[in-house]
N, C-alpha and C positions, 0 to 999 in steps of 0.2 A: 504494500500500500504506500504511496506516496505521503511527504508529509513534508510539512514546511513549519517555521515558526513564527509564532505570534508574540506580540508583548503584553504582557499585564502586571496588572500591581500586584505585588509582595502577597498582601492579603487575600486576594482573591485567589492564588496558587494556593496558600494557605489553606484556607475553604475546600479550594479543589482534593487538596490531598487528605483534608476531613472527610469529606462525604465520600472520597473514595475507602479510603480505610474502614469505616464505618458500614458499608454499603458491598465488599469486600471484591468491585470493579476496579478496573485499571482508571488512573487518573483521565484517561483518551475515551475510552468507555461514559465516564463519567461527563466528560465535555459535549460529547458528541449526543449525549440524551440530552442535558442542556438546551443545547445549543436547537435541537430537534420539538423540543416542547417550547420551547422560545418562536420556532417558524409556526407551529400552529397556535400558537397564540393569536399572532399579527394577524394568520389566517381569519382565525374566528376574529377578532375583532372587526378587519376590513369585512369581511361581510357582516357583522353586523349594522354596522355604519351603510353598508351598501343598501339592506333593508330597511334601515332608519329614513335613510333621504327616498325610499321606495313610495313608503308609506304617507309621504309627506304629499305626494302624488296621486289624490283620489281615482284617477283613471287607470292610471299603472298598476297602484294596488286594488282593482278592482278585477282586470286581468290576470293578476298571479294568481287571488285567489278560485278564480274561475278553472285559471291551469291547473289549479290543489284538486279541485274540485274532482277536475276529467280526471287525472292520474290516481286517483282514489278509487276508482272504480277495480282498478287493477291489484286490489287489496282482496276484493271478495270475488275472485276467480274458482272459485270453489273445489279447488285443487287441494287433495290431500296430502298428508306430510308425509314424505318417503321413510 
């Protein structure tokens, strides 16, 4: 695997090498979930915001829900569980 180096403060290696001892993952282990829960954060939030200014939009959010609506149908397909 490729790797390069990054800079950080004293402390936060510090941290780093807490949670990893602690948690009993490699410090790079430990970063790389970080750093991985960190992207879906921004995820979920930018969509939240994306549905926020949605809703601000009576015609638009009048539509999605209409699209809720149709794609629900495909819930009660009346298909048994394998």
């Amino acid at each position: 695997m490729a790797s390069t180096t990054v800079r950080i403060r004293r402390e936060t290696k510090q941290m780093l090498e807490r949670i990893a001892n602690q948690t009993g993952q490699k410090t790079q282990e430990v970063l790389d979930n970080a750093i991985e829960a960190y992207r879906r954060r921004i995820f979920l939030e930018q969509a939240n915001q994306a549905y926020a200014l949605l809703k601000q939009d009576a015609d638009r959010w009048a539509e999605e829900l209409a699209e809720r609506k149709a794609w629900a149908i495909t819930l009660s397909d009346d298909l048994k569980d394998a």
